[in-house]
C-alpha atoms as one frame of an Amber mdcrd trajectory, in Angstrom:
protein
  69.688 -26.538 -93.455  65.965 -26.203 -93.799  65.631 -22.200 -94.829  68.897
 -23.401 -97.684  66.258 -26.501 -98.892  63.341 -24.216 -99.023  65.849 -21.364
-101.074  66.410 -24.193-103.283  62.819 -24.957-103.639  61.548 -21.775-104.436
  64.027 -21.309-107.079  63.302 -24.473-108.432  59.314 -23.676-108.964  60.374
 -20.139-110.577  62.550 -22.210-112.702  60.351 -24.676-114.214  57.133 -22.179
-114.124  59.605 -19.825-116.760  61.228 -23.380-118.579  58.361 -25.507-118.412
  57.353 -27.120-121.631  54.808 -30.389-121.814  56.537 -33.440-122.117  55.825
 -37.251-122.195  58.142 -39.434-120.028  57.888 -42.807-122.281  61.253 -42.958
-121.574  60.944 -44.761-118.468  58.451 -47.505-120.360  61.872 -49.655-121.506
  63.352 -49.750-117.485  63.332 -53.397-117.155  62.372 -52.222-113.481  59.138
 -50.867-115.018  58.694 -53.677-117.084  58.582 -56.433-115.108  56.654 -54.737
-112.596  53.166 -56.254-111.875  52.437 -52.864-109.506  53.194 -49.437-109.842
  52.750 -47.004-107.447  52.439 -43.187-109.733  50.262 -40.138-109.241  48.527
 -37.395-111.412  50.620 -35.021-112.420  49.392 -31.266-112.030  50.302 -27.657
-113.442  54.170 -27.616-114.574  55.102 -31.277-113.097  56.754 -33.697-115.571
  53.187 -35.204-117.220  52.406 -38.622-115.729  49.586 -38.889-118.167  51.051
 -40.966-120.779  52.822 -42.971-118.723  49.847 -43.898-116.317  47.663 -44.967
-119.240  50.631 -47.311-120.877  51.179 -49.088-117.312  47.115 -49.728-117.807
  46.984 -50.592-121.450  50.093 -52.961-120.424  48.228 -54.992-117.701  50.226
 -53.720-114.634  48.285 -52.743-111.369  47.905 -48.438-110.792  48.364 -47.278
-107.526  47.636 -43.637-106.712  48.409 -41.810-103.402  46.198 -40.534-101.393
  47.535 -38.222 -98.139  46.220 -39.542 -94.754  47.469 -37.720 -91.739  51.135
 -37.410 -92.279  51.366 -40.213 -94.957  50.741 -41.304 -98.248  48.030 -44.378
 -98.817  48.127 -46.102-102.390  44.579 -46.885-103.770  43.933 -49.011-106.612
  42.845 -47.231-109.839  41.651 -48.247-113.170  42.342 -44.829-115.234  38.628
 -43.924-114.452  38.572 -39.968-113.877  35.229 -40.392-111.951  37.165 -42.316
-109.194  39.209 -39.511-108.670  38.818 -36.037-106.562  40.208 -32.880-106.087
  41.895 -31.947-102.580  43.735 -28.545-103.136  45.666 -28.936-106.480  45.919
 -32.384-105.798  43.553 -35.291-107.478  43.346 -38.229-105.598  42.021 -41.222
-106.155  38.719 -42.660-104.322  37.717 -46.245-103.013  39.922 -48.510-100.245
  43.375 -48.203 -99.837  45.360 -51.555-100.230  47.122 -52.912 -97.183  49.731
 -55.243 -98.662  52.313 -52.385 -99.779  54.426 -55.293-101.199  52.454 -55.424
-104.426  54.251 -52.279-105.248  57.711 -52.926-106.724  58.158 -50.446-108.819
  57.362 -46.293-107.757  57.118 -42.617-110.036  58.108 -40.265-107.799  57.926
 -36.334-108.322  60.874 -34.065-107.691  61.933 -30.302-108.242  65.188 -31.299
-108.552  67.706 -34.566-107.937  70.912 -34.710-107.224  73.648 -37.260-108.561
  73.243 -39.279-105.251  69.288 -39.749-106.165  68.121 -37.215-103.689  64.747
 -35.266-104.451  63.663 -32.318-103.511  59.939 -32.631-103.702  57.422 -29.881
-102.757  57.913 -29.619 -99.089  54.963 -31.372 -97.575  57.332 -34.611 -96.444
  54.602 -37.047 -97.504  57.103 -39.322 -99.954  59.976 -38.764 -98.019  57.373
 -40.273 -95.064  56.286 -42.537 -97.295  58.612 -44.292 -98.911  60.172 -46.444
 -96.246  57.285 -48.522 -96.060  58.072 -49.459 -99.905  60.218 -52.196-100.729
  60.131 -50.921-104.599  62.383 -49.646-107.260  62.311 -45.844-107.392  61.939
 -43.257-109.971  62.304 -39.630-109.944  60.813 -37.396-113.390  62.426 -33.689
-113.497  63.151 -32.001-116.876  65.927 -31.388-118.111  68.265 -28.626-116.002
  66.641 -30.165-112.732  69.336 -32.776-112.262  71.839 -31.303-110.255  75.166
 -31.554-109.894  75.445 -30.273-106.444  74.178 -31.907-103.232  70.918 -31.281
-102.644  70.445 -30.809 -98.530  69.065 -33.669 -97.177  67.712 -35.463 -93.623
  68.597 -38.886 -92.246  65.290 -39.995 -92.917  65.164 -39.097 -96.935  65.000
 -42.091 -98.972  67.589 -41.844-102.124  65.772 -42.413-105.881  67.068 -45.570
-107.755  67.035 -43.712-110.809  65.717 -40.495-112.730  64.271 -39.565-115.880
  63.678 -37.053-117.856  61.661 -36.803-121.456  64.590 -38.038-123.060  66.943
 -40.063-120.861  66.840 -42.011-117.872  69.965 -42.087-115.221  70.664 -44.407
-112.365  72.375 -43.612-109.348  75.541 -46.290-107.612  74.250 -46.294-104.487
């Protein structure tokens, strides 16, 4: 099962490096999941993932609390951040956000989540470093996917006891939830 999910994955990047074309995922602004949410747990987009940009600067302008991830060991903390691109470094591709990771994950109810591709079950394929599908468990929080469009998939993606299913999925111009 793993060499089929890494097939999948590969295609999936050669896919969206040929397709990809910016977008803004506002879409996800009107989830009453997203707007009742005091935290929200997002990252920084980079190269051809779905821009979190826009999004991350309307959960600021709106008041909520930003949390970023940050890998430690084998898991993802969630820091605190204030849209300040000082507090933020570069590890690999990867900006993450400086300063003292919270401890009381519950402030979190509401999570953007990056995926290659999700299926119609709301599992992700993500980039193959298991740190959300780690993750995740420890988050009592709605969950949200971004792909473009294409990168839903009709066909069941492989997946481990362990992966955590997405709530819901958007992309630039329509957001789906799954009846789980």
């Amino acid at each position: 099962m793993g060499v089929d999910k890494e097939q999948i994955r590969e295609r999936a990047r050669r896919d969206r490096t040929q397709k990809f074309i910016p977008s803004n995922f506002n879409v996800i602004l009107k989830a009453p999941e997203i707007q009742s949410a005091t935290g929200i747990a997002s990252y920084i987009s980079y190269e051809t993932e779905p821009s979190t940009e826009e999004i991350n600067q309307a959960f600021l302008r709106s008041g909520k609390k930003l949390y970023l991830p940050r890998i430690n060991g084998d898991l993802l903390e969630w820091v605190d951040w204030n849209g300040e691109q000082s507090s933020l470094r570069a590890k690999k591709k990867i900006l993450e956000p400086t300063g003292t990771a919270i401890t009381d994950l519950s402030v979190i109810t509401a999570i953007v989540v990056p995926a290659l591709r999700v299926d119609q079950s709301g599992y992700r394929l993500g980039q193959g470093g298991g740190y959300y599908d780690r993750s995740l468990p420890a988050l009592n929080a709605w969950k949200i996917g971004l792909v473009y469009p294409g990168e839903l998939s009709s066909e069941e993606l492989p997946h481990e006891p362990h992966d955590v299913a997405l709530d819901a999925a958007a992309t630039p111009s329509v957001l789906i939830r799954f009846n789980r």
